[in-house]
C-alpha positions in Angstrom: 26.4 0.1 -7.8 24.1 1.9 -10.6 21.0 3.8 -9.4 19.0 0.9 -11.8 20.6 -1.8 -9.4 19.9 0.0 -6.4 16.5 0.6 -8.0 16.6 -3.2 -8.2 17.6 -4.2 -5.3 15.2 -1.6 -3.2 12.3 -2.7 -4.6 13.1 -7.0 -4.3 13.7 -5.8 -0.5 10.5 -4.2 -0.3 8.4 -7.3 -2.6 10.0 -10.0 -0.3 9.2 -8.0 3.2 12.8 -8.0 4.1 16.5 -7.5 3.6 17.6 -11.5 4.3 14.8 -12.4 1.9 16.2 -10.2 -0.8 19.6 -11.0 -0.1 18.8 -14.8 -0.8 16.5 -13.9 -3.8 20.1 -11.8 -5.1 23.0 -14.3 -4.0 23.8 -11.9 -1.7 24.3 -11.5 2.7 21.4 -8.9 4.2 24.1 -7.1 5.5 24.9 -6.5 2.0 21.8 -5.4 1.1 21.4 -3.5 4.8 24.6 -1.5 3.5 23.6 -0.8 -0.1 19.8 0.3 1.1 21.5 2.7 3.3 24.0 3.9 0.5 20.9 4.9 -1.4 19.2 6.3 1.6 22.6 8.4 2.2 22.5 9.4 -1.7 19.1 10.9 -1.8 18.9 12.1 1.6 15.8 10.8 3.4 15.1 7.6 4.5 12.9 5.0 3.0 12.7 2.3 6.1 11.6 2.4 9.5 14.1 -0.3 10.8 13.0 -2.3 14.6 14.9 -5.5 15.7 12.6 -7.2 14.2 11.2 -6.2 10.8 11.7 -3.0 8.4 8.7 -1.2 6.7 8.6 1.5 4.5 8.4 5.1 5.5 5.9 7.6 3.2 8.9 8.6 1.7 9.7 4.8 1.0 6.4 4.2 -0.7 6.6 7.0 -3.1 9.7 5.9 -3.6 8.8 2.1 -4.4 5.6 3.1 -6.6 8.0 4.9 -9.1 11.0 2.4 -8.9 8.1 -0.6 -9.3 6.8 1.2 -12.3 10.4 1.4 -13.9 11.6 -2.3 -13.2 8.5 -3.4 -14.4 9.0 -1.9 -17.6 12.3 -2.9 -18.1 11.4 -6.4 -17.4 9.0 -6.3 -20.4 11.3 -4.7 -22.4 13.5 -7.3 -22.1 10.8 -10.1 -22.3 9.6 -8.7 -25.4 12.3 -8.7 -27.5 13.4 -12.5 -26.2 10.2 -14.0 -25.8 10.3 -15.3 -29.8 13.6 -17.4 -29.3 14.0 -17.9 -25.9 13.6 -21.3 -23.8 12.3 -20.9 -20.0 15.5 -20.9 -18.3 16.9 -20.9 -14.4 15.8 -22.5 -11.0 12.1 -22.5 -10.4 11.0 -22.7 -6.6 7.9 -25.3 -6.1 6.2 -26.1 -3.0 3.4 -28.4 -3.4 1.0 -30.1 -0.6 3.2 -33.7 0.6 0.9 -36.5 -0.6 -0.4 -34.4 -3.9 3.1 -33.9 -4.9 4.8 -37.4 -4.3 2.2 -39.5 -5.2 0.7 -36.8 -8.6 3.2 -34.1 -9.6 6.6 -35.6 -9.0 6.4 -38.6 -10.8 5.5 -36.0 -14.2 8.5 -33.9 -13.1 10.5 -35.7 -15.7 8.2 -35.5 -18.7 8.8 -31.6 -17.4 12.2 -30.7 -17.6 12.4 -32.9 -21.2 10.4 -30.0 -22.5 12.2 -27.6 -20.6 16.1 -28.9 -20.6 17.1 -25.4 -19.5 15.0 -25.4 -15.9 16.2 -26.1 -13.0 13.6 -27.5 -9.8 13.8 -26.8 -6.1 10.9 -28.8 -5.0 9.5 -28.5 -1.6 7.1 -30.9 0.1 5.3 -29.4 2.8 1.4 -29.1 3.9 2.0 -25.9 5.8 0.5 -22.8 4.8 3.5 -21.2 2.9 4.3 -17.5 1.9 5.3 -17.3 -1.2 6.7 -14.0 -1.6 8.3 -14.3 2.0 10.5 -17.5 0.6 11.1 -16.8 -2.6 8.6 -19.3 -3.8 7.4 -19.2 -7.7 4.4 -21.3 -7.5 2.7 -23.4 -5.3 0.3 -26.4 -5.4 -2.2 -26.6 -2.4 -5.7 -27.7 -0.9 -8.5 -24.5 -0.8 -8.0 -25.2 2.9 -4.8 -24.1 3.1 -5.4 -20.7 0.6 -5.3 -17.3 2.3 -3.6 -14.9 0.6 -5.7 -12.9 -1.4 -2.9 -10.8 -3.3 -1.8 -14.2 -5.1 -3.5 -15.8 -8.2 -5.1 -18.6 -8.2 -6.1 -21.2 -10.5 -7.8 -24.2 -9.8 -6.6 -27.7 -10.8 -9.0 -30.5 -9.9 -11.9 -30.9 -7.0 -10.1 -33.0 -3.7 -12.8 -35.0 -3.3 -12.2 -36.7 -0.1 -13.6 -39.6 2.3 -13.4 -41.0 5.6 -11.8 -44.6 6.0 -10.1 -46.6 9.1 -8.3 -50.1 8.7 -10.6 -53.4 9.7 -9.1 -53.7 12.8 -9.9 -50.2 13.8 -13.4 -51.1 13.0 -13.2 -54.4 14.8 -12.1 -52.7 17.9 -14.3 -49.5 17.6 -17.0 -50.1 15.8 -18.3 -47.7 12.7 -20.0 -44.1 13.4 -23.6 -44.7 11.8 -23.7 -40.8 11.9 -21.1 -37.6 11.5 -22.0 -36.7 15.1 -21.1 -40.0 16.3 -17.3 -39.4 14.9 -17.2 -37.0 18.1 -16.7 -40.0 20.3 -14.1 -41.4 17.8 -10.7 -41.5 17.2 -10.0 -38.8 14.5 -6.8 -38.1 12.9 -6.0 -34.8 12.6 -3.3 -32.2 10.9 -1.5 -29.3 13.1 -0.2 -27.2 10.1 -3.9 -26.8 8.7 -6.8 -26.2 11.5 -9.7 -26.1 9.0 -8.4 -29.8 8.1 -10.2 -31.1 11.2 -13.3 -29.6 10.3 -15.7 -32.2 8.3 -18.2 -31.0 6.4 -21.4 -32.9 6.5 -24.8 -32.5 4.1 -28.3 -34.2 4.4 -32.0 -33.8 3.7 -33.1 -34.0 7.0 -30.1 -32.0 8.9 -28.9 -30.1 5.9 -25.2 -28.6 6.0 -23.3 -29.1 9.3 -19.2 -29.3 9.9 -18.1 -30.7 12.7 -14.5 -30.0 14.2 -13.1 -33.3 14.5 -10.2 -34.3 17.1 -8.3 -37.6 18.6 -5.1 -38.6 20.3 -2.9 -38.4 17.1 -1.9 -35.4 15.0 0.6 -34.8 12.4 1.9 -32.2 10.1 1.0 -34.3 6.6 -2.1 -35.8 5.1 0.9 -38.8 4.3 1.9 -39.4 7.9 -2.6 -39.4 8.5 -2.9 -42.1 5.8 -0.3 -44.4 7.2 -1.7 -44.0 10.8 -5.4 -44.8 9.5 -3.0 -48.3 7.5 -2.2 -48.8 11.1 -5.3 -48.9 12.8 -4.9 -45.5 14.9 -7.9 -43.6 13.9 -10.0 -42.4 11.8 -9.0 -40.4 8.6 -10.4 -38.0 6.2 -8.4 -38.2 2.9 -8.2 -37.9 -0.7 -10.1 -40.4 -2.8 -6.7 -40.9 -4.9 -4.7 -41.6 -2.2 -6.6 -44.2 -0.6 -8.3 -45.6 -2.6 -5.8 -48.3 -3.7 -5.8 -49.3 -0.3 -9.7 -49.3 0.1 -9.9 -52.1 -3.3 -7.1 -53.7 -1.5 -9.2 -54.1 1.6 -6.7 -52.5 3.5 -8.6 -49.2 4.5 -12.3 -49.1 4.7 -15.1 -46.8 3.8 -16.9 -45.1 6.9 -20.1 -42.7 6.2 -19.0 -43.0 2.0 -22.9 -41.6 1.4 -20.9 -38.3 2.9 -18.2 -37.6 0.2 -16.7 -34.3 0.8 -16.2 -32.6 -2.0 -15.6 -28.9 -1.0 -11.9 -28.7 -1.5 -9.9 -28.5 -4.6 -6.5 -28.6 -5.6 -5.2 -24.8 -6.8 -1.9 -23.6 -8.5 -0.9 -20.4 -7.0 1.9 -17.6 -8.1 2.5 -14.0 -7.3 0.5 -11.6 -9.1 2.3 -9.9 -12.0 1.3 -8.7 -15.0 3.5 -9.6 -16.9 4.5 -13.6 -16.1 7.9 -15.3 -16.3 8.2 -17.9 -19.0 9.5 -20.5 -16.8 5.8 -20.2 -14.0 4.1 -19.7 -17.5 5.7 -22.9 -18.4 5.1 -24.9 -15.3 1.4 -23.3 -14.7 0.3 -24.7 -18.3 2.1 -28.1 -18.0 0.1 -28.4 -14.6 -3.1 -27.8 -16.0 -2.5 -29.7 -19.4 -2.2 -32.7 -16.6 -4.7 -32.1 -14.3 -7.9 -30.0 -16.4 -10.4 -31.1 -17.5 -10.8 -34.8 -15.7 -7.7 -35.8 -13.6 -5.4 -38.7 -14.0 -6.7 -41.0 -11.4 -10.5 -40.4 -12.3 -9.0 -41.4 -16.2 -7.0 -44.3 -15.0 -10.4 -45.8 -13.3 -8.8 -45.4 -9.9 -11.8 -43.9 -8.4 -15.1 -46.6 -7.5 -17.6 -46.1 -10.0 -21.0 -45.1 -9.3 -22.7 -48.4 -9.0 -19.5 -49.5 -6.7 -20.3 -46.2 -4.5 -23.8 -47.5 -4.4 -22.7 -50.9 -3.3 -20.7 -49.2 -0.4 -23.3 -47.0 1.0 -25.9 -50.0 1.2 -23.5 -52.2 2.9 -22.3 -48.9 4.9 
């Protein structure tokens, strides 16, 4: 191997946090990579990770090591981009994770309209509404609530507000009665997510009591917002969920608005990628086609999906 692949492959090891994650970013086994790393190592005599059973850091050797072989990559990646940037298509596989309900009910049914732009792209798409780490799994871009954002190294750039209401079935109602207040939701059934904690807590704003959140809880939980909205269908709970999704099911009578003079609209939907200065063509591609869909107004407030303002006003009289 050539000191630019071991520079290569030293500092994907060190960018993903590990050897297997390297390995899998290279097509490669970590003992592979376990074995080359120490090759180098051996070649300039010092050594550039501690190694435990568990996880391998970087030694101060290793991070002088890493700032200079960053530096170089980086340039040769731009290098490179320059001169093919004029006449060349995004290419390759391009790794996207996106929140469960967002991404099968808004972004996959646009994947198409994608990839006829982009003939050359390939898309691993993952539906999940865990908190993901991007570098950890190789991810290029992410879609996901504010709620579920806590890595400060990424970018970020937002998408659309989440605005988001409460709603139960008629026969939840029937059987429970509807909270008149947010503080009487504490003696409700409240649906609730596992992956996401500050999910379950509901923001609440008035005159009188002015900005409150209450941390909401009940005998059902799940791992998606999509599993939530099928158990509120089903007359477990109460659910707090995005106006797109339900609201379909809400002009259907199928759901119904509880509290609706308490929207919450706190959240937003975000587009998130590594940091680099220098972005690849293909996130570049897919970042821009996300925001041509979703910035300024999105879809479902243009296709009239959401109540207007008089219908809102309707709701919270009767509510």
């Amino acid at each position: 191997m050539d000191r630019a692949a071991e520079m290569h492959m030293f500092v994907r090891a060190v960018d993903r946090g590990s050897f297997s994650s390297a390995a899998r970013d290279l097509d490669l086994t970590p003992s592979a990579v376990s074995k080359q790393i120490r090759r180098l190592e051996d070649r300039l005599g010092v050594r550039l990770f501690n190694r435990t059973t568990r996880r391998v850091s970087l030694t101060e050797v290793g991070h002088a090591y890493y700032e200079r072989c960053a530096r170089i990559i980086q340039e040769i990646e731009e290098a490179e981009e320059a001169v093919t940037a004029l006449n060349e298509n995004p290419r390759g596989t391009l790794r996207v994770a996106a929140t469960v309900a967002f991404g099968r009910v808004e972004v996959l049914p646009r994947i198409q309209d994608f990839l006829e732009r982009y003939p050359e792209l390939n898309i691993e798409f993952e539906l999940t509404d865990r908190q993901v780490d991007l570098i950890e799994e190789g991810i290029d871009v992410a879609i996901q609530w504010r709620e579920q954002m806590d890595d400060p190294s990424l970018i970020a750039r937002r998408l659309c507000v989440n605005r988001r209401i409460i709603c139960a079935s008629p026969h939840y109602i029937e059987q429970h009665g509807a909270p008149a207040t947010p503080e009487e939701l504490l003696s409700h059934n409240c649906l609730t997510l596992y992956e996401v904690s500050q999910f379950n807590d509901w923001a609440f704003e008035d005159p009188v009591q002015g900005y409150r959140t209450l941390h909401v809880g009940g005998n059902f939980r799940a791992n998606t917002a999509d599993a939530l909205y099928e158990a509120a269908l089903a007359g477990v709970g109460l659910a707090r969920l995005s106006t797109w999704l339900v609201m379909p099911a809400i002009r259907r009578g199928d759901l119904v608005p509880v509290l609706p003079q308490y929207p919450h609209e706190r959240s937003a939907y975000f587009v998130l990628y590594p940091h680099r200065r220098h972005l690849s063509r293909k996130v570049r591609a897919f970042v821009d086609f996300l925001v041509e869909v979703f910035t300024p107004v999105p879809p479902w407030e243009r296709e009239g999906i959401e109540f207007t303002e008089a219908e809102w006003r309707e709701r919270i009289e009767r509510g």
